[in-house]
N, C-alpha and C positions, 0 to 999 in steps of 0.2 A: 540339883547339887551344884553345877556347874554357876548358874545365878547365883548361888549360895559365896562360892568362892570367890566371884568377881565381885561379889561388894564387899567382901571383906576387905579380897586386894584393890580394892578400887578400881579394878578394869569395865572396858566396858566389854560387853558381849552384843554380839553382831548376829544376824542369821542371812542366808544366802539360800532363794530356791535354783537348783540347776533342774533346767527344763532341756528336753529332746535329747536325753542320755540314751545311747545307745544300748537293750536288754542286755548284750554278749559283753559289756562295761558295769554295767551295774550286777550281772550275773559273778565278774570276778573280783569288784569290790566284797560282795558280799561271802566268798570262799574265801579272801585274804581276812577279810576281819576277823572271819569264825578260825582262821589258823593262830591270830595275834589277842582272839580271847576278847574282842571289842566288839560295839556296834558297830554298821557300816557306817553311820553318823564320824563316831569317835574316829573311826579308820579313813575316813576321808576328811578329818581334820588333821589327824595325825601325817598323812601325804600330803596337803597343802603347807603344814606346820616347818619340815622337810623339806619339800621344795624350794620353797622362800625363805629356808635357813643359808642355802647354798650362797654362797659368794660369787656374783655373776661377773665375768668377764669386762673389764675397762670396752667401751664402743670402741671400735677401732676406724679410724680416717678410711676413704675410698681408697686410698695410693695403697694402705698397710691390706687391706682385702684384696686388693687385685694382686700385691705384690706376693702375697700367700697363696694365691687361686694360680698362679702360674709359676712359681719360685721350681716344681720338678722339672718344668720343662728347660732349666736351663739359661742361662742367659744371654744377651744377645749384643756384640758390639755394631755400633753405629759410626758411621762415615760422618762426624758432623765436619761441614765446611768451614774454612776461614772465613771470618764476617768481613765482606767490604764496607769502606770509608762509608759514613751518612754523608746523602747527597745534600747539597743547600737548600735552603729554607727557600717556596716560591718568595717573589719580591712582587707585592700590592702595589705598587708606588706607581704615580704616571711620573 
């Protein structure tokens, strides 16, 4: 049915083996589908479908993660010095 419908809409249809699923995972797949009235097939298309519908977060820069990873603790002022003069260029010349 499924091939049926992709060539009408011209999509294409993909298959995926997942291997080394854990029984107590595939045990609650298989109780979610029978509650949602689908195959497990259907019900783990249907959670993939979902997931990758979700709108994933902008990456954020190293400075924006650390600045989040400690922003409760507060923040902290720093003593920066006045900069002295740049000293002169050595001189190569005899």
């Amino acid at each position: 049915m499924i091939a049926l419908i992709s060539l009408i809409l011209g999509a294409t249809v993909s298959s995926i083996t997942i291997r080394n699923l854990e029984e107590s995972v595939k045990r609650r797949l298989r109780m979610r589908a029978a509650r949602h009235g689908r195959s497990m097939e259907e019900e783990a298309r249907h959670i993939l479908r979902a997931a990758l519908a979700q709108k994933t977060e902008r990456p954020m820069n190293l400075f924006e993660a650390i600045r989040r990873r400690i922003a409760s603790m507060g923040g902290v002022e720093l003593n920066i010095p006045a900069r002295e003069p740049m000293r002169e260029p050595p001189r190569f010349e005899e």
